[in-house]
N, C-alpha and C positions, 0 to 999 in steps of 0.2 A: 252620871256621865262617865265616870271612870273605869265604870264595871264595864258598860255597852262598851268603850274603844277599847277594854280590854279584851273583849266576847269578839267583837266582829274584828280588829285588826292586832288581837295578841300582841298589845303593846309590852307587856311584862314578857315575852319572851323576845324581845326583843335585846341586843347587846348592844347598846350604846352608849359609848363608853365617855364621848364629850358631851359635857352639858349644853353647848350651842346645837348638838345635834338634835338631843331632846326636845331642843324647842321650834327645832324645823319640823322635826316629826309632828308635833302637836299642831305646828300652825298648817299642814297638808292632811291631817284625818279628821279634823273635827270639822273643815267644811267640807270635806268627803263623806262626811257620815249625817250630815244635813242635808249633801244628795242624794243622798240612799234612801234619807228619811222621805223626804220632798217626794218622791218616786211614787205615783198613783198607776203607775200598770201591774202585769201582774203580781201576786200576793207570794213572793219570797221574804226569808228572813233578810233581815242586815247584812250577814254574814255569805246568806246566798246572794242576796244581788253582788257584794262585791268580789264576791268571785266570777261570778257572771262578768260584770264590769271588764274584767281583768281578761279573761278569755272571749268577747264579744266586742267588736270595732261599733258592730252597730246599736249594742247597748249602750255601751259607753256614749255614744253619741247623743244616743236619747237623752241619757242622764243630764249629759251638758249643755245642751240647746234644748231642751224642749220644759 
């Protein structure tokens, strides 16, 4: 688990320097990245849907409602 939120949301290059922040981080990508997983359309990586996500209103939509 720690490799993949490494891979898909470069958490080690991240700079976060309070520990309360780390743990906001962690409690917003790991069910971010259980919608990514969850996601049966088409066959991107992790990394590509959530870049998708990020630049796509109506992907991101799919992600969360559907």
């Amino acid at each position: 688990m720690h490799w993949v939120l490494d891979v898909v949301f470069r958490e080690y290059a991240l700079k976060v320097r309070d520990p309360d922040g780390a743990k906001y981080l962690a409690l917003f990508s790991r069910p971010a990245l259980n919608l990514l997983r969850q996601h049966q359309g088409k066959k991107d990586s992790l990394a590509g849907k959530r870049r998708r996500a990020g630049w796509s209103p109506t992907f991101r939509s799919e992600l969360l409602f559907s």
